[in-house]
Structures are given as structure tokens and as C-alpha cells.
TORZA-217229 format. One record per residue (C-alpha): residue number from 1; x, y, z; residue in one letter. Coordinates in steps of 0.001 Angstrom, whole numbers, plus 500000, padded with zeros to 6 digits. Layout:
# residues N
{atom NUM {X Y Z} 'A'} ...
# end
This chain:
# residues 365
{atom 1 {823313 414415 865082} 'X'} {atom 2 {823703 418213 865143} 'X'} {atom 3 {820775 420375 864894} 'X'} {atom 4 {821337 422348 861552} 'X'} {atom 5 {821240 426248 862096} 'X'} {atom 6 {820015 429370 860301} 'X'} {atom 7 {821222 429535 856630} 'X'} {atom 8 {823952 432236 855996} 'X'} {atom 9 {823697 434812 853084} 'X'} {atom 10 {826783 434252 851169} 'X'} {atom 11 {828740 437213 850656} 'X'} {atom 12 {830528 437689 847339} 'X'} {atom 13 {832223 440618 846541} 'X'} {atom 14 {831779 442833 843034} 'X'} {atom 15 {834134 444779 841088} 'X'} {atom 16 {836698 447099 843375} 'X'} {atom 17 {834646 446367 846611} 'X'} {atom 18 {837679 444113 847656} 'X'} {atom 19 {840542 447126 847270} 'X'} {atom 20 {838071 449428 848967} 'X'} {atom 21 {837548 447138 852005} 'X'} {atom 22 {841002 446377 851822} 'X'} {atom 23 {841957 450362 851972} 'X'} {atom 24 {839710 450819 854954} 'X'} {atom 25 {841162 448333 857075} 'X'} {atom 26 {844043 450503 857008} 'X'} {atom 27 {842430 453319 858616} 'X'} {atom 28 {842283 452223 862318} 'X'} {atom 29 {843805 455316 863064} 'X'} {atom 30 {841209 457670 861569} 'X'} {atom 31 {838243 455952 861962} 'X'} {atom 32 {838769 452165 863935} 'X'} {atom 33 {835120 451429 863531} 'X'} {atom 34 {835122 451217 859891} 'X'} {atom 35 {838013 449544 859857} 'X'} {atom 36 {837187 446795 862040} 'X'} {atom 37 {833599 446157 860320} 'X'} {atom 38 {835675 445988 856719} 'X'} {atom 39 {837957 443445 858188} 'X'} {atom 40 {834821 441283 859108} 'X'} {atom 41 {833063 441675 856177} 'X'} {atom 42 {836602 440590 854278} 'X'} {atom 43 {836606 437637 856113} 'X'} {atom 44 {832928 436676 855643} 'X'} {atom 45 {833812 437041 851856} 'X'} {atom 46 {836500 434816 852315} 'X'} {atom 47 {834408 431856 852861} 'X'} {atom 48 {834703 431746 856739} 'X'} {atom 49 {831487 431128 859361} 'X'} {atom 50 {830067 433625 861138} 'X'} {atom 51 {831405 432458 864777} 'X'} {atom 52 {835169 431737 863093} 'X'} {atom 53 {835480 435069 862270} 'X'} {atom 54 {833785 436373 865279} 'X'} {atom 55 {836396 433774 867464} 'X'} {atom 56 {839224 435529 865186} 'X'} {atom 57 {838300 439174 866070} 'X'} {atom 58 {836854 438697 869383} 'X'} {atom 59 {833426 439670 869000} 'X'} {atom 60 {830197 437790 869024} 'X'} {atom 61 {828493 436246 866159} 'X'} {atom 62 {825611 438816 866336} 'X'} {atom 63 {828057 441493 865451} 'X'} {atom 64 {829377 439401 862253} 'X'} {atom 65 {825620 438588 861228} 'X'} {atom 66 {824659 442307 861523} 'X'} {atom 67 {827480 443586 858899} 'X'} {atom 68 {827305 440883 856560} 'X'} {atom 69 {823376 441492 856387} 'X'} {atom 70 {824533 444920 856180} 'X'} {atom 71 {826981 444595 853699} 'X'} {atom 72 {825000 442659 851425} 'X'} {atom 73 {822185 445033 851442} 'X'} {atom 74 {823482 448079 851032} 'X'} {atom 75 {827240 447279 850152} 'X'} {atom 76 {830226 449404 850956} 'X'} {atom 77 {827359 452423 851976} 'X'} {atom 78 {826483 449788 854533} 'X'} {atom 79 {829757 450168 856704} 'X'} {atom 80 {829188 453190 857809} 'X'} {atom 81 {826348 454428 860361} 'X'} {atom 82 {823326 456047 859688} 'X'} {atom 83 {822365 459756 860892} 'X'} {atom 84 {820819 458877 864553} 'X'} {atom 85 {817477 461109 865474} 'X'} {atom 86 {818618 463070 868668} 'X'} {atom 87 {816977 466220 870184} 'X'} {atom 88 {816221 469280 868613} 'X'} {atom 89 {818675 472275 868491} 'X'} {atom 90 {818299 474442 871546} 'X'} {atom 91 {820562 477351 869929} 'X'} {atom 92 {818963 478771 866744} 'X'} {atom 93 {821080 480469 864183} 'X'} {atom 94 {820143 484405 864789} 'X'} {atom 95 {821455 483383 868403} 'X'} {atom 96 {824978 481753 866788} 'X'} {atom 97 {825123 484755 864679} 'X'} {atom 98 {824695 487952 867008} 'X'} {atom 99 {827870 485907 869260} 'X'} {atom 100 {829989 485785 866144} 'X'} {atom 101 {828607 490060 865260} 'X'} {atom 102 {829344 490971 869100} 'X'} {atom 103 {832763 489289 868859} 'X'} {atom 104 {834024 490428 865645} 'X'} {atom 105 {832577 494039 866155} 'X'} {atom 106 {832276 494603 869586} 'X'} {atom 107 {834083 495093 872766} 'X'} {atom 108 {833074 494709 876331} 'X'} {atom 109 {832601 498121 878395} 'X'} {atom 110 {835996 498729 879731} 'X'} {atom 111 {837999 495549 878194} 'X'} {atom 112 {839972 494571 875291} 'X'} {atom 113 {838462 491490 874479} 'X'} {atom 114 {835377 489254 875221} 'X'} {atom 115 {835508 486278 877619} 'X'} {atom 116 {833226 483107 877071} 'X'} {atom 117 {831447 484211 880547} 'X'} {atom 118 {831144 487603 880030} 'X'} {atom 119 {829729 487006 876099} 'X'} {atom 120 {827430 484465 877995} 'X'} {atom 121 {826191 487608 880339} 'X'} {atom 122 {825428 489750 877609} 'X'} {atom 123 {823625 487213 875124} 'X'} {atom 124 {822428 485178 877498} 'X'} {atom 125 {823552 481472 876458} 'X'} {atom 126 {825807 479558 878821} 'X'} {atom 127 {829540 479837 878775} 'X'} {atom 128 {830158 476319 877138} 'X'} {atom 129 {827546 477569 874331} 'X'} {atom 130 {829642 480692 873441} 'X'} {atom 131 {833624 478084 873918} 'X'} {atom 132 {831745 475424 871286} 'X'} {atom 133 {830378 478507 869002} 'X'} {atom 134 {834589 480152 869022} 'X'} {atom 135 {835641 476675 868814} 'X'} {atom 136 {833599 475896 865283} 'X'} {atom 137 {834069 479391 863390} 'X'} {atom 138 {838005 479268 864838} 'X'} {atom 139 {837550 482481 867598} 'X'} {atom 140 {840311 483131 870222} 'X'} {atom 141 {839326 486588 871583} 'X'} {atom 142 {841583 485690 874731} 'X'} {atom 143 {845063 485489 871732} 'X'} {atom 144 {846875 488006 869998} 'X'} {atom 145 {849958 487873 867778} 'X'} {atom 146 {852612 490677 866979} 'X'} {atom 147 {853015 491621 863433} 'X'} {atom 148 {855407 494710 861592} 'X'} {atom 149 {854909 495504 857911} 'X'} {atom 150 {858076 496492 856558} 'X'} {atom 151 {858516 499955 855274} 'X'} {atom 152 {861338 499199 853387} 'X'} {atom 153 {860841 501231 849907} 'X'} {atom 154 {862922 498325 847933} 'X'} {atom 155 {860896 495438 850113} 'X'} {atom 156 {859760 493702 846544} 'X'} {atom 157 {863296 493756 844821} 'X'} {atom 158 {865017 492561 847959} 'X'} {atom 159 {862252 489800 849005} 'X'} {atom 160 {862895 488392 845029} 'X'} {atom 161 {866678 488594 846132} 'X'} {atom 162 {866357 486208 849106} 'X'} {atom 163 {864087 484294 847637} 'X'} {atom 164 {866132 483611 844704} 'X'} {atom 165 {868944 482491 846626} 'X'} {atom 166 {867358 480196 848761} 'X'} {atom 167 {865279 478711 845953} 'X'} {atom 168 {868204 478900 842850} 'X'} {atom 169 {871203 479415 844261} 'X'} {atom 170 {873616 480549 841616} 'X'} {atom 171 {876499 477976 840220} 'X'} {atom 172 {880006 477441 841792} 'X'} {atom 173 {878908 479464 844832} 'X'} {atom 174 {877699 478848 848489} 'X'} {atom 175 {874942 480732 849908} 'X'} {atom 176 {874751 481236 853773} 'X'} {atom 177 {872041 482917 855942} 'X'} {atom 178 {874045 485038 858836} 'X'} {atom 179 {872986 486525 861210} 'X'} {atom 180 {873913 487513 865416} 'X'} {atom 181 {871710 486310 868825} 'X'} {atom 182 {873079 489153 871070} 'X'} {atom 183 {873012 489713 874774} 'X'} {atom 184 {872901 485501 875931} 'X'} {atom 185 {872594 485010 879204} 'X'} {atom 186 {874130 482559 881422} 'X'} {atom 187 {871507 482359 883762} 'X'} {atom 188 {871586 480291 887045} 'X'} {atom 189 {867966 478870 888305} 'X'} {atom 190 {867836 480212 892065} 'X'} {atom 191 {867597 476472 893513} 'X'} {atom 192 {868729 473112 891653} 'X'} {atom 193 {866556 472005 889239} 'X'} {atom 194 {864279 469117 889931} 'X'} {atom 195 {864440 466774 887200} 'X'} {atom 196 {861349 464769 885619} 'X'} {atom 197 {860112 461958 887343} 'X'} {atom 198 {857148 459361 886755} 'X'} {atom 199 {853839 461284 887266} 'X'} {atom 200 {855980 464807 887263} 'X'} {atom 201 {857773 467096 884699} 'X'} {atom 202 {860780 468709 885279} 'X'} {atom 203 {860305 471472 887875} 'X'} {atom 204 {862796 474575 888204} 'X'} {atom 205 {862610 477893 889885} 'X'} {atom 206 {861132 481291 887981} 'X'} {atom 207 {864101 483427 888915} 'X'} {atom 208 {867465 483288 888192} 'X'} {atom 209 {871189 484581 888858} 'X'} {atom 210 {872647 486653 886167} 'X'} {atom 211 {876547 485556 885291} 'X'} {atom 212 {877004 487819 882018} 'X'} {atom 213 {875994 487464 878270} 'X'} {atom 214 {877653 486637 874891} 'X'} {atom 215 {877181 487464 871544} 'X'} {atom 216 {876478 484171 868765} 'X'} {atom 217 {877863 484692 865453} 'X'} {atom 218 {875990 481844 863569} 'X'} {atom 219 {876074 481251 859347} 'X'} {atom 220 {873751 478464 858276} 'X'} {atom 221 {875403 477027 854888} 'X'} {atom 222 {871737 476832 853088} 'X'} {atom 223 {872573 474156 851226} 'X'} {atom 224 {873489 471526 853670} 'X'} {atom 225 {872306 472980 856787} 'X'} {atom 226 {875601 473029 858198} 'X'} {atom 227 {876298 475793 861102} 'X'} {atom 228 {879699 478160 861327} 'X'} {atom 229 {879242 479513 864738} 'X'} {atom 230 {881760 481722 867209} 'X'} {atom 231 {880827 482977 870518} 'X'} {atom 232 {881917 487188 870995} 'X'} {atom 233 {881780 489398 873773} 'X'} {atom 234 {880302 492165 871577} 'X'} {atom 235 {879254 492475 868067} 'X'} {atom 236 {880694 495181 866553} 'X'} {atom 237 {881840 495874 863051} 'X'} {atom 238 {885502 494367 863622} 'X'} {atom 239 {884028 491178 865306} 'X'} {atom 240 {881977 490723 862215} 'X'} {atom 241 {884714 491123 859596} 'X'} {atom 242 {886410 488793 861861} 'X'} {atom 243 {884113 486423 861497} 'X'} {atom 244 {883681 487464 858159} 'X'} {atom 245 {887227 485860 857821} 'X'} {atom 246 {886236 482261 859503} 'X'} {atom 247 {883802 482131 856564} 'X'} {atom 248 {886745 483246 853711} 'X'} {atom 249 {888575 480001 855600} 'X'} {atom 250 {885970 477525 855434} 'X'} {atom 251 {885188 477695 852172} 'X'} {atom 252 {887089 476718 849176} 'X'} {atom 253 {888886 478956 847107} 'X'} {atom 254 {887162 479700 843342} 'X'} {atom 255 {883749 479505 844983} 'X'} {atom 256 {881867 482464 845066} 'X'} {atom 257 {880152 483353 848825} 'X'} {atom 258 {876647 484872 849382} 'X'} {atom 259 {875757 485804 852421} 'X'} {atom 260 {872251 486616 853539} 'X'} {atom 261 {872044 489829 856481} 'X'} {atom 262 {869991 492469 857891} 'X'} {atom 263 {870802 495584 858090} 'X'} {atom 264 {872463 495501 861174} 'X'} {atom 265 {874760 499224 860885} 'X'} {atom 266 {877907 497219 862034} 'X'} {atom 267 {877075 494738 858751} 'X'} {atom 268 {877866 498262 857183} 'X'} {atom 269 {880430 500288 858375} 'X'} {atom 270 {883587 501052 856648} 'X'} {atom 271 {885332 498368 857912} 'X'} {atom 272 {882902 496046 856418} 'X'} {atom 273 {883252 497605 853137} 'X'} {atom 274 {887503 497437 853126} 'X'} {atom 275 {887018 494162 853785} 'X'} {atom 276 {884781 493229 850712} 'X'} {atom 277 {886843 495300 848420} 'X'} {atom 278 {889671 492916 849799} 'X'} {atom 279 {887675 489433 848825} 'X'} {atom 280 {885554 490357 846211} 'X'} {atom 281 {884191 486355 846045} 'X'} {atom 282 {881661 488169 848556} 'X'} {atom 283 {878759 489285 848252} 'X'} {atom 284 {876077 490609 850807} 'X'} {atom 285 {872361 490341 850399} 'X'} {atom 286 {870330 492664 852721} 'X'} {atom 287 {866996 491642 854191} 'X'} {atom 288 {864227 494060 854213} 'X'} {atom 289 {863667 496395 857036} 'X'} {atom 290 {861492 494785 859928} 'X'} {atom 291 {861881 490940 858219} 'X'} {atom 292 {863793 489181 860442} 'X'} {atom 293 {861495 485990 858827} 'X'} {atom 294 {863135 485703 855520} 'X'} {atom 295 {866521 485080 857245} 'X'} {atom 296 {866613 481138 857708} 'X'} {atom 297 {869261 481173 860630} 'X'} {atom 298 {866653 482435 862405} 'X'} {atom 299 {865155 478617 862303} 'X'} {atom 300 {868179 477782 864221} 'X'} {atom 301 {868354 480412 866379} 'X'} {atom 302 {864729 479463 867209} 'X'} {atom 303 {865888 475395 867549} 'X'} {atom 304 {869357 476493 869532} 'X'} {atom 305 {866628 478661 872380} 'X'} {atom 306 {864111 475653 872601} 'X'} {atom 307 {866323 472500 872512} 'X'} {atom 308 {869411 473733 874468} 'X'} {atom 309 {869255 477576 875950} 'X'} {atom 310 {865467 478106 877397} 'X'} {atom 311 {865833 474936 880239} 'X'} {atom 312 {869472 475455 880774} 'X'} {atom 313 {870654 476315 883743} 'X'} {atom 314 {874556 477805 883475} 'X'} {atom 315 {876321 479211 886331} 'X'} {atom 316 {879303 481191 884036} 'X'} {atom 317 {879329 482669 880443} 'X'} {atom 318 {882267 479646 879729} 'X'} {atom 319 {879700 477051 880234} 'X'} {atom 320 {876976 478744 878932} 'X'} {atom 321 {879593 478858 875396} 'X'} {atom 322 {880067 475029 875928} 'X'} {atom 323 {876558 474450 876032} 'X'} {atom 324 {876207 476268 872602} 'X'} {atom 325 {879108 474607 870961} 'X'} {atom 326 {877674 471585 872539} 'X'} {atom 327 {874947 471675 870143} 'X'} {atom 328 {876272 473425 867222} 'X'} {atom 329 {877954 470159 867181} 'X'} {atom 330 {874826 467907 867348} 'X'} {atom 331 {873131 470162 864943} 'X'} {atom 332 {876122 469523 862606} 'X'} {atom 333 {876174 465451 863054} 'X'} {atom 334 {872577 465886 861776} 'X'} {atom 335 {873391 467894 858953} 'X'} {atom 336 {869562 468633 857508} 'X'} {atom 337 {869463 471806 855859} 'X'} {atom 338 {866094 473986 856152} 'X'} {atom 339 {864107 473976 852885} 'X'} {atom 340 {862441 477523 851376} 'X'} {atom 341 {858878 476414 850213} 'X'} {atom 342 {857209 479878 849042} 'X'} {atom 343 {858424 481521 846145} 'X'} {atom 344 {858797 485345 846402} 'X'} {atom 345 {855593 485877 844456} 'X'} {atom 346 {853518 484163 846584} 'X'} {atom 347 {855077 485853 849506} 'X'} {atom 348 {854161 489333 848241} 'X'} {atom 349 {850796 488374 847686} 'X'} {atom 350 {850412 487428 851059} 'X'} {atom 351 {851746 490747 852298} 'X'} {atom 352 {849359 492595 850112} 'X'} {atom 353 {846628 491021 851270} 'X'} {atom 354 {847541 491485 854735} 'X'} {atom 355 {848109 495098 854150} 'X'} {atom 356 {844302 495642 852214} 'X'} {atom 357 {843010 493858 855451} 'X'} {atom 358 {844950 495784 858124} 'X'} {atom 359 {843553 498819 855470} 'X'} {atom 360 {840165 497618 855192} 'X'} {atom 361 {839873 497503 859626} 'X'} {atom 362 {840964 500932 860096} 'X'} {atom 363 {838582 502550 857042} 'X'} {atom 364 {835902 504883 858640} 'X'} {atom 365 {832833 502938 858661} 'X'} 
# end
């Protein structure tokens, strides 16, 4: 005869506990602790011993006991772990706060910016003090990012322009965002490239042979995300009326065309205009000065220079064009278009507040 063990608390779950439990289990990825305690505490509920379900999730039947006591103490509040005691903060907060003063306000004696070690020096914390300190308030003295405000005096009516195309295109037309990635290089790496191996990326030399440059023509059809591209030796004001052309072509007649620019002075020269007069179906949309960002081709060009240009290795301007049309192709099979998410209002507000910030560093203090 078997000698009878300790009586188990039988676990019954109340109201939503089930879908909760159920919900948690599902976040192994986030948080696998929790998730493996709710899936023990669902299978306690289902009627099973503590040492099947510890046999069924590998564990021992200590663990089970622990979070079904747990659980039917404190319910779903029990899952998680309590705050632990541990020692006593050895930074105090005047000591987090003249880093963050010295590094928003300050410079160091004959440098641009502050480095963890040399912050450390001058407050006298350690250097992995002053990294965790950046690291919670979101510091990087050591980064810096380029920025132009545009000066353009009709910025507002042409942002709402762009905007407005990208966002409502008008009826029984087809909007395109044009634009030209001039001076290409076909650019040799000095040795053969090594390619990537287990344990090792790909490894290629820093410098380069030069074999000549092209110009990309490129109109993103903003709708389907299809490219019109043609490769040019230069881009002056007759290569873009002839690609101006290519467009009339590929689009069908009775549509009209709207074509997003910058302000590029071949986009304006007479040429351009006897053209237009010529095929009044199109119409040109200028970007603001010094917004290069509100011209979506710019996604691609951006795509076309990391997937397919900034690797490459091409040893002649002809394959360097292949390469290009290589994946204007594959960007084509894919056909995803780009979507516009901020509306033109929100857009300006963001300017403006950059601009009463830029404003608001440079005031006399």
C-alpha cells in the first residue's frame, strides 16, 4: 500500500482569470517567466498533479507547488515577483543631476563634446556611472545629425501641395515623385572582394578604381510604387524633357500626370516650359527649397544605394547601368508603393517647433 502524501490546494479559477492566464502564456517573447508560471498554474487548474505537470514542463514539483500556493494566495498578482531588497544607491540624485547640467550646458576645455571618461574626471564618478546615466535620460554627446530649415518664402503652400498629392491624389490622374541621383560611380574595389563565410562577414578593400559616373533618371508612380528609370550621361534640361517624354509614353492617354520635383534649374529652363505648353496633361509640383525629404523617390534612391550600389563592386559604367536596371527590375516584381503617413499640418508643426527650439538655444542667456 502506498504511503498517502501531502494534500494539494485545489486551484479553481474565478471570473476572467482563465483569458488572462491564457493571454500571458503568449508572451514568451516579452517576458518567458510569466509565461511559463501561467502555463503551470493553467494546468494545475485543469485538474492535473503537481509532478504531471511538472513531468510535462520539465521542472520539479517544488516549482509547481510554489505557484499554485502562489496563485491561490494572491491570484494573478501572484505571478509576478516581488521587489527584492538589494543595496543602497551609491549615486545620489544632486550627483545624476550636475552630469545631466554639465552635459546639456557645458563643454570640455578645448572640445566639442563630453566623453564618458572625461565627464567621469571632472565629476568624479566612474565612466560606466556617467554611459548608464546618458543611457537612461537618452544622451549621445559623441552623435550629431545634419539638419537645413528651408528658407523657402512659399514653404507652407508648397508642403500642403505635396502633401495633398501623396495623401489625395486627384481623380483620373497619376501622380509620380521624380527626381535625378547624379554623378554614380562605377567603382572597382582595389583587390577582389572576399565574400562572407561562417564566423566572417564579407570583407572588401577601402579604396577603389574610378571607371566614370552616370546620371539616374528615376519616377516612382506613387500609387503603385512602380519605378520609370533611364540611365544619362548628364542631366541637363534636354535629357529631362527627354525623359519627360518616356513618362508622356507610359502612361495612358486622358489621364492627367503630376509630377513631384525640386527645383533643380534644368527642371526649369525654357525647354522645359515648350515642352509643357506642348502636353498640357502635365503638371509640375515644386518641392520647397532645402527639402529633399518630402520627395518620396528619395526612399528609393536611399533602397537602390543600400541594397545594390554601396557593396557593389563594377569595373565599367555599362555594368554599373546593368546593376541598376538589375534592380529597378526586382523593385518592380515587388511592386509596394511607399505610403505618406503625416499630413501637412502636422508636418508644419513639427518644423515650428524645431525652429522655436533652434531659436530658444541661440537666445542670449
Amino acid at each position: 500500500m502506498g504511503r498517502p502524501g501531502r494534500p494539494v490546494a485545489e486551484l479553481i479559477l474565478q471570473g476572467d482569470e482563465k483569458t488572462e492566464l491564457e493571454r500571458l502564456t503568449k508572451r514568451a517573447a516579452v517576458n518567458r517567466q510569466i509565461a511559463f508560471r501561467a502555463r503551470l498554474v493553467l494546468a494545475c487548474a485543469g485538474g492535473m498533479t503537481n509532478t504531471a505537470v511538472a513531468r510535462r514542463y520539465r521542472t520539479t514539483n517544488q516549482t509547481v507547488g510554489k505557484w499554485r500556493k502562489r496563485f491561490i494566495e494572491k491570484r494573478l498578482e501572484g505571478l509576478y515577483d516581488e521587489p527584492r531588497p538589494g543595496a543602497p544607491r551609491s549615486v545620489t540624485d544632486a550627483e545624476v543631476e550636475a552630469v545631466l547640467v554639465k552635459t546639456l550646458e557645458e563643454k570640455p576645455k578645448g572640445r566639442t563634446h563630453w566623453s564618458t571618461r572625461s565627464m567621469a574626471e571632472n565629476v568624479g564618478l566612474s565612466h560606466t556611472t556617467i554611459g548608464r546615466v546618458w543611457r537612461t535620460f537618452g544622451l549621445k554627446p559623441h552623435m550629431t545629425r545634419s539638419f537645413k530649415i528651408s528658407d523657402d518664402p512659399q514653404f507652407i503652400d508648397k508642403v500642403r501641395d505635396v502633401v495633398g498629392l501623396y495623401m489625395n491624389p486627384p481623380d483620373h490622374a497619376v501622380v509620380f515623385s521624380f527626381d535625378e541621383k547624379s554623378q554614380v560611380q562605377a567603382l572597382e574595389r582595389a583587390q577582389p572582394i572576399l565574400p562572407m563565410d561562417i564566423g566572417q562577414p564579407e570583407r572588401q578593400t577601402h579604396n577603389y578604381l574610378r571607371h566614370g559616373t552616370l546620371d539616374l533618371f528615376a519616377a516612382l508612380n506613387v500609387a503603385t510604387g512602380e519605378v520609370i528609370a533611364s540611365c544619362k550621361k548628364q542631366h541637363r534640361a534636354k535629357d529631362f524633357v527627354a525623359f519627360l517624354a518616356t513618362l508622356d509614353q507610359s502612361v495612358e492617354q486622358g489621364l492627367e500626370v503630376h509630377v513631384v520635383l525640386d527645383n533643380l534649374s534644368a527642371h526649369k529652363a525654357p525647354a522645359v516650359h515648350r515642352w509643357l505648353l506642348r502636353h498640357p496633361r502635365f503638371v509640375l509640383h515644386f518641392t520647397p527649397t532645402y527639402s529633399s525629404w518630402l520627395n518620396l523617390v528619395e526612399r528609393f534612391f536611399g533602397l537602390l544605394t543600400q541594397h545594390a550600389l554601396r557593396r557593389g563592386s563594377h569595373t565599367s559604367v555599362p555594368q554599373l547601368r546593368r546593376a541598376i536596371t538589375a534592380y529597378v527590375d526586382a523593385h518592380n516584381e515587388l511592386r509596394r508603393p511607399f505610403t505618406w503617413t503625416k499630413s501637412a499640418d502636422e508636418i508644419l508643426a513639427t518644423v515650428q517647433r524645431f525652429g522655436l527650439r533652434t531659436q530658444q538655444a541661440h537666445r542670449p542667456r
